[in-house]
N, C-alpha and C positions, 0 to 999 in steps of 0.2 A: 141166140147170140153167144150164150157159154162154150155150146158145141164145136159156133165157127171158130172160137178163138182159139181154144186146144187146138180146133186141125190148124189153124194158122202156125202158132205155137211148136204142132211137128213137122211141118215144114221148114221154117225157119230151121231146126235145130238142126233137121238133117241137109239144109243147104250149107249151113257152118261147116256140117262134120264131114261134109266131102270135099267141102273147099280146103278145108287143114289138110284130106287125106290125100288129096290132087297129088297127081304123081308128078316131081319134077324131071327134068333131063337129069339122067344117072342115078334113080332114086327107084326102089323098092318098095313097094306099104309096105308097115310091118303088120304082122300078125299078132294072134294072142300069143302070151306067153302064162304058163304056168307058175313059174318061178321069174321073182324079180333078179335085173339083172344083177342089181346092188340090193346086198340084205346087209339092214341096220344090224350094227353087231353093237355098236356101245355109245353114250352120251357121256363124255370125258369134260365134269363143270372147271371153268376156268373163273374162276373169283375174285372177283372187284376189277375184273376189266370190264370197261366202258364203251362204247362206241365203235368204229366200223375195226373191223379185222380184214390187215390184206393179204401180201403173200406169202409162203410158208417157206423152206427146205428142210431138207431130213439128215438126222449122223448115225447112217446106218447102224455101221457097228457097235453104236451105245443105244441103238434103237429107241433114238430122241426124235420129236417135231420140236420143229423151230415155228412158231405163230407171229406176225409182225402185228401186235396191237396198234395199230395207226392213230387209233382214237385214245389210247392210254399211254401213249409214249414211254413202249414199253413191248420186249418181246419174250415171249411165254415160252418156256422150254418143260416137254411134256416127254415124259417116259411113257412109251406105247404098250409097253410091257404092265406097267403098275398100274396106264389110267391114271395119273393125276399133274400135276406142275410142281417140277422138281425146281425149279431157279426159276427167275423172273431179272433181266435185264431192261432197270431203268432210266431213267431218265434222259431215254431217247425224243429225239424231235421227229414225228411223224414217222414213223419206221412205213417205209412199203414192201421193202424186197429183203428176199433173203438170199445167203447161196454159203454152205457146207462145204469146205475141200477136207475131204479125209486124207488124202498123202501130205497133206500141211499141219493137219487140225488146225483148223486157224475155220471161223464164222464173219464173214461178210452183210453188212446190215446199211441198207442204204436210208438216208433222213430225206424225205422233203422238206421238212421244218427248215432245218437252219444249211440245206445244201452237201451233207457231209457223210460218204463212207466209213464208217466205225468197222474195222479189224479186232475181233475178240479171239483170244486164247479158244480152242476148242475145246479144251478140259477143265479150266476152273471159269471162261468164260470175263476173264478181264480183260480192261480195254488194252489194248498193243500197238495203235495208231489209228490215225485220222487223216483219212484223205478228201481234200477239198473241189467239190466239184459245182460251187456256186449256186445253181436250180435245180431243183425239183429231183435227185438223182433217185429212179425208181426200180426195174425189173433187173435182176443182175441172172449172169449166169455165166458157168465156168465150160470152159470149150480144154479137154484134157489131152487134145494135140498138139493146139498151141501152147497150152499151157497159162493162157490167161482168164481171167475174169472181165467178163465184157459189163458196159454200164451202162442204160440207158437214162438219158435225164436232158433237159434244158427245157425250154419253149418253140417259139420261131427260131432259134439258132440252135434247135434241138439235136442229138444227135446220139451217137453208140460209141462209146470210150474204154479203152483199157488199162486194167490194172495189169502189173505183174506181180504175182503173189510171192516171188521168191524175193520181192524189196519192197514189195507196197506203193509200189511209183506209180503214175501214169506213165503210158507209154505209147506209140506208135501214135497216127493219125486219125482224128474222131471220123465215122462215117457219119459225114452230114443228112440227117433225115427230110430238113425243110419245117421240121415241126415238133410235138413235144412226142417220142417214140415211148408208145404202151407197148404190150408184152411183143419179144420177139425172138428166134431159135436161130442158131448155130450151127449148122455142117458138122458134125465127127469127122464125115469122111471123104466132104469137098471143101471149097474153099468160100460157099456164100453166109449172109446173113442176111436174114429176112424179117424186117420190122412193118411195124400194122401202124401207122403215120393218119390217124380220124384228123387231125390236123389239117394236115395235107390232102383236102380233095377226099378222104376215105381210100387211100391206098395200101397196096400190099407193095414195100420196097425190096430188093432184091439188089445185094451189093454184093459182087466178086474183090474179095481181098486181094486176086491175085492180078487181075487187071484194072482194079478201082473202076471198073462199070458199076452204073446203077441202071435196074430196071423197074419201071412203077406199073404197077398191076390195078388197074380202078377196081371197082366191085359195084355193077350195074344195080343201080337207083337201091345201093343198101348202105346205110351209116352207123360209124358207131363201131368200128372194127377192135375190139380190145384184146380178147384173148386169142391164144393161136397155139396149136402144136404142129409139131412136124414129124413126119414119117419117110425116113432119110432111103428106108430100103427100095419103098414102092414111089419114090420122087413124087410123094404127096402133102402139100401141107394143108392146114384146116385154122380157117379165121370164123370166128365167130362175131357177127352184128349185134348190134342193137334196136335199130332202125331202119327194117324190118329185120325181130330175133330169126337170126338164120345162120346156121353152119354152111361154109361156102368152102369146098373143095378143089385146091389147084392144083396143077403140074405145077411141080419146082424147078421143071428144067425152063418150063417155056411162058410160066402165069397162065397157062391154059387154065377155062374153068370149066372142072368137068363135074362137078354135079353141086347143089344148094336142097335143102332141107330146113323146116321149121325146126328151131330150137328154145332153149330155156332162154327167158326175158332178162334185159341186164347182167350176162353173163360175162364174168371177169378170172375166169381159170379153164381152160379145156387140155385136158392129156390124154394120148394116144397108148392106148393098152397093147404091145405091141403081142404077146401071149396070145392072146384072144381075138385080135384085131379089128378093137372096138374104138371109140371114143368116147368122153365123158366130158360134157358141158354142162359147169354150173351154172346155174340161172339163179337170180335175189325174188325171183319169182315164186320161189318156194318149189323147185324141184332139179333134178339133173336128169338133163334128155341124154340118151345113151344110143350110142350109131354102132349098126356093124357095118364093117367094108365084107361085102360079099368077094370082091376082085378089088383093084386099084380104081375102076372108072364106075363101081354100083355100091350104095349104101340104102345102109334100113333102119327108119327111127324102129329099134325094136321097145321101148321101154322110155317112159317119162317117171323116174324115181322118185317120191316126197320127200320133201328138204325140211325148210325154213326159209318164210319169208326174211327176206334179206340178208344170206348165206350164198355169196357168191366167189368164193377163193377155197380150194383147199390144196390138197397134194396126194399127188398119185404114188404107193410107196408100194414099186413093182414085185420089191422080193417076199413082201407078204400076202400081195394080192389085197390091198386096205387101199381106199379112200379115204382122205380125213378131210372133212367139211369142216369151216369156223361157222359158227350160228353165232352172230352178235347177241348183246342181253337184251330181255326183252320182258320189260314189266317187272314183273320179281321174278322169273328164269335167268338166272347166271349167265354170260358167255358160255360155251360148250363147243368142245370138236365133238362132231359126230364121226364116227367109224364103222365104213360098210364094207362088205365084202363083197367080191367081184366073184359072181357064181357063173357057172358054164352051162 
């Protein structure tokens, strides 16, 4: 009886392990690798913050992370250089987003708590206005053509709003999403934006500024679409599920999809290495799955990295080739950014 159950037992585990390895359309196995693709360089403790950490941005030139403590209402400002927290901004209401203009110096910090964009000084980091955006205002980010700072936030009446940073106003018209729009990327070099609307059906939206078109992109029996980058050269973007975790690769001219892959669980940060021409999805599952694009339409889970259970936000900071992962606290373990480095 012992005997049949072990063979039972490697059966089973090698029907698992071919069903994760099943190749999908556009999809490569990966191979062994020798070296990880991310090697842990440091564990940077962030002390007496509490509870979930969400998105990050970075001030290159002072070679700061900016940490949005959501659970401590409060965002951690980390010199990458010294490893530790050099200032701590608080008495934030749920910080989620972040976003750094260095030709301003000026820190953008969005509240879901009480609804409110907080404008801080980039050098001493005082407050310099509040702008009121009523719900939930979460993933920000700055488009350096237009020159604005885009805002995603609301619910059902959710939507993508802008700032102009040279007066702190809103301005132009909201791109109505349908729903509450989690992470979502900005054109440099065309004129769309593309938001990940789990709201809405599990859509990828697709709005041209320049004719107020919207196109909605479903994503076949997968939900839970939160994080997302974009790859503006090879007209690719990449959304990452929940339900089932899976990186899902589209055309951006057309929502074509041309390839899905098994990814890290509850993944809430994915960026596009464009050097290497990888991608890095964290997952709260306790690792980051790491994709190369062999071409625009072929990728390869080369590597599944070990995290931290429930470390799923950090920031890709290209000119040093760092990852920085938030680890929540856990037990008597401090909060911690982790910092890996992206090896070839």
């Amino acid at each position: 009886m012992r005997r049949l159950f072990a063979v039972y037992l490697l059966v089973a585990a090698t029907v698992v392990a071919a069903s994760w390895a099943e190749p999908h359309r556009g999809v490569i196995t990966a191979g062994a690798r020798d070296v990880s693709a991310l090697q842990l360089e440091e564990q940077i403790p962030v002390k007496g913050v509490s509870g979930r950490i969400d998105h990050f941005s970075a001030d290159v030139k002072r070679k700061r992370l900016f940490v949005s403590a959501l659970g401590n209402n409060s965002l951690e400002v980390i010199d990458t250089f010294a490893a530790r927290v050099v200032h701590t901004i608080d008495a934030l209401s749920e910080p989620q987003g972040a976003v750094y203009l260095a030709e301003l110096d000026k820190l953008y910090v969005a509240n879901a708590g009480d609804g409110k964009v907080r404008v801080f000084d980039g050098a001493t980091y005082t407050l310099r206005k509040t702008i009121e955006f009523d719900v939930d205002p979460d993933n920000l980010r700055y488009d350096p053509t237009t020159k604005l700072v885009f805002v995603g936030f609301g619910e059902e009446d959710g939507g993508i709003a802008m700032i102009d940073p040279a007066i702190d106003e809103r301005v132009g018209t909201v791109l109505k999403t349908g729903g509450h729009p989690e992470s979502f990327q900005v054109e440099a070099k065309g004129t769309h934006v593309f938001v990940n609307v789990p709201d809405a059906n599990n859509v990828v939206e697709s709005f041209d500024r320049t004719t107020g078109s919207v196109s909605r992109w479903p994503l076949r029996s997968l939900k839970g679409n939160y994080a997302m980058a974009l790859n503006e050269d090879d007209h690719r973007l990449y959304t990452v599920t929940r339900k089932v975790p899976m990186m899902v690769v589209l055309d951006s001219t057309s929502g074509r999809e041309v390839a899905r892959l098994p990814a890290a669980g509850e993944c809430d940060d994915v960026y596009f290495d464009a050097v290497r021409k990888r991608i890095y999805a964290i997952g709260a599952q306790g690792f980051i799955s790491v994709f190369q694009q062999n071409d625009p339409d072929h990728y390869t889970l080369v590597d599944n990295v070990p995290s931290k259970i429930g470390a799923r936000t950090g920031f890709f900071y290209s000119r040093r080739d760092r990852l920085y992962v938030g680890v929540p606290a856990q037990g008597n373990d401090p909060a911690q950014v982790w910092t890996y480095e992206a090896e070839d």
